[in-house]
C-alpha positions, 0 to 999 in steps of 0.5 A: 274247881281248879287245876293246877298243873306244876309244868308246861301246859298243854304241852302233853307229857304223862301228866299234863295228857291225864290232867286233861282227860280228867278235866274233859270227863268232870265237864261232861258231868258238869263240872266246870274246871279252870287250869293255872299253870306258871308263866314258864316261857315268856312267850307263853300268854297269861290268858290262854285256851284249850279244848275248851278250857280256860287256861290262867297263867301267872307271871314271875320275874326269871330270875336265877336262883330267885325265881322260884321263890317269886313263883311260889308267893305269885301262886300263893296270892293267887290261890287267897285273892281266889279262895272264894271262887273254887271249891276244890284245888288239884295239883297235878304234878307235886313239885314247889307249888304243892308246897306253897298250898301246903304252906297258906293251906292252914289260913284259907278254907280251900281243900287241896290236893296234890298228886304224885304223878311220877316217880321223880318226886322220889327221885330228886324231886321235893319228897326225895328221901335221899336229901332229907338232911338238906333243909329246904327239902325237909321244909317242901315236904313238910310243906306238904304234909298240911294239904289235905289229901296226897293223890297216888297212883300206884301201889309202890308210890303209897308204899314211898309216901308212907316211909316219908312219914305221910299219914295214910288217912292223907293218902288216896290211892286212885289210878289214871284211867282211860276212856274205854268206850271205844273198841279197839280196831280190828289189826291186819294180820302181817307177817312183820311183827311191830313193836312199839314204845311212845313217850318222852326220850329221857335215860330214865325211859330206857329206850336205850335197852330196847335198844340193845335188846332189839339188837340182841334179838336181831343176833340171835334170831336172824330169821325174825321179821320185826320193825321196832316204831319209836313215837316220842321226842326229848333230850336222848333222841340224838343218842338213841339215833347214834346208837342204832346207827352203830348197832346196824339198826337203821332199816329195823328202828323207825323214830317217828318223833312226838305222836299227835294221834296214839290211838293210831298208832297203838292200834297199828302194833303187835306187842308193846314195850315199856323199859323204864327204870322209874315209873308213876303210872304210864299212860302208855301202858293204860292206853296200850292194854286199852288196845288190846295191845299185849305189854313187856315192861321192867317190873318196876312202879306202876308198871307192876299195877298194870301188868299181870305176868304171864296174863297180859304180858311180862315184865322184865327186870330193868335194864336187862336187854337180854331178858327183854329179847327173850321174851320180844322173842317169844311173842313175836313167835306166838301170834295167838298167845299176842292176841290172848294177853292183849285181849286179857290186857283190854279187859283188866283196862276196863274193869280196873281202869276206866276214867268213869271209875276214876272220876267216880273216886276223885269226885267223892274226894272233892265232894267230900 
């Protein structure tokens, strides 16, 4: 079968980093699964491998404003010239390409689907409401409608596609997933409490209130022994650095740039934290809980599939530091009740979303 990833690949975002487990956990099935994924630099090779995949990337002229349309007909002729040689196409990301296999979908007898994986498909993305009246926007979406199946992974996401007028036959609620095969390690009992984040350092993140709200907590609660790891890279980490500098945060806010082992460094903190102001589902978040890590996150998107108040952590309204440093507060002060979430949180992992009970969903939508 054949995934498609609309970004760079296997540069590991969210998405890309899920695409890939899935990929690894059909093989161990035997599946055979190739990857496509557009020429985005030049630099990259056309014919590339990794972990043990095939890797396709299909060239198009850079060419401002016409670009895009050059990508979309190289990836329409790709998907006809190959139509007989997949069973099945999974679009990971649903950006142009979801809507170049929504439009040859009608002429070729190859099932798709395509998968929202974050919330900026909402937000600027090819099913943003807010720019329906703009044609081409009207025409991506309806686009995507002919394909055959929309994959969602969260509750609040299937709420979005069905105001957009998908039909919920269409629709397949599955979740990420996560391998849970692996106990998590046994942490070290410390006085100093670690808090964590990891993902990309982007405004929408919300590492910015982490911030502040760290900040807060260090005003409020002098007394308090804490060290706050940043794992991840992107376009605000100058102006997360600037401002722990200005909020005398230096020796609290470690950054520890992108992170190639995260179970290392999930196993290594006390509570972790999610502040984003959008979400799809987080994999950081699955793979936190996974480590029997208790989780604060703003109740938005996924987040509120995932974390259950009061049981496995809490969640705080976006943006609000001081409601984020209240609640820091609390776990770092209550070791045993840290303890109590994470272990709640391993388990909801486990019995909701583990990647064998994905695969088992996914596999019954490409069989089917």
């Amino acid at each position: 079968m054949l995934f498609v990833v609309d970004s760079h690949f296997p540069i590991i975002g969210g998405a890309e980093s899920q695409a890939l487990k899935l990929a690894i956990a059909l093989r161990e099935r035997g599946e055979h699964v190739d990857f496509l994924t557009p020429q985005l630099s030049l630099d990259d090779p056309l014919v590339d491998s990794h972990c043990g995949f095939d890797i396709k990337r299909f060239a198009y002229p850079h060419i401002k404003y016409l670009g895009t349309l050059f990508m979309m007909i190289n990836f329409a002729r790709y998907l006809i010239a190959n139509r007989g040689k997949y069973y099945f196409v999974h679009i990971h990301i649903t950006r142009y390409l979801s809507a170049t296999a929504g439009v040859i979908r009608p002429f070729i007898k190859l099932p798709m689907m395509t998968k929202i994986s974050g919330f900026f498909e909402f937000e600027g993305g090819v099913l943003d409401m807010q720019g329906g009246i703009h044609p081409i926007n009207w025409l991506l979406r309806k686009a995507v409608k002919n394909i055959d199946y929309v994959h969602t992974i969260s509750q609040q996401t299937r709420s979005k596609l069905l105001e957009a007028g998908f039909d919920e036959k269409q629709i397949r609620f599955i979740p990420n997933g996560v391998s849970t095969g692996l106990k998590p390690a046994e942490k070290l009992d410390s006085d100093r409490v670690v808090i964590g984040y990891c993902g990309r350092l982007r405004h929408v993140k919300g590492v910015h209130v982490l911030i502040d709200a760290i900040s807060l907590l260090k005003q409020n609660n002098p007394e308090l022994d804490f060290e706050v790891r940043i794992a991840g890279d992107g376009d605000t980490m100058d102006e997360l650095q600037q401002q722990v500098s200005i909020l005398d945060l230096v020796d609290t806010v470690v950054f520890l740039g992108a992170v190639s082992d995260t179970d290392a460094f999930y196993s290594a903190l006390d509570v972790y934290v999610q502040p984003s102001f959008a979400e799809g589902l987080p994999n950081s978040v699955i793979e936190a809980m996974n480590a029997a890590m208790p989780v604060i996150a703003s109740d938005i998107g996924g987040n509120q599939d995932l974390v259950v108040e009061t049981e496995t952590g809490y969640l705080f309204k976006s943006g609000d530091a001081a409601e984020l440093s209240e609640k820091l507060g609390s776990l770092i002060m209550k070791p045993m009740q840290r303890r109590v979430m994470g272990q709640a949180g391993r388990t909801r992992i486990e019995e909701h979303f583990d990647i064998a009970r994905v695969v088992d969903q996914l596999v019954d939508v490409y069989r089917g």
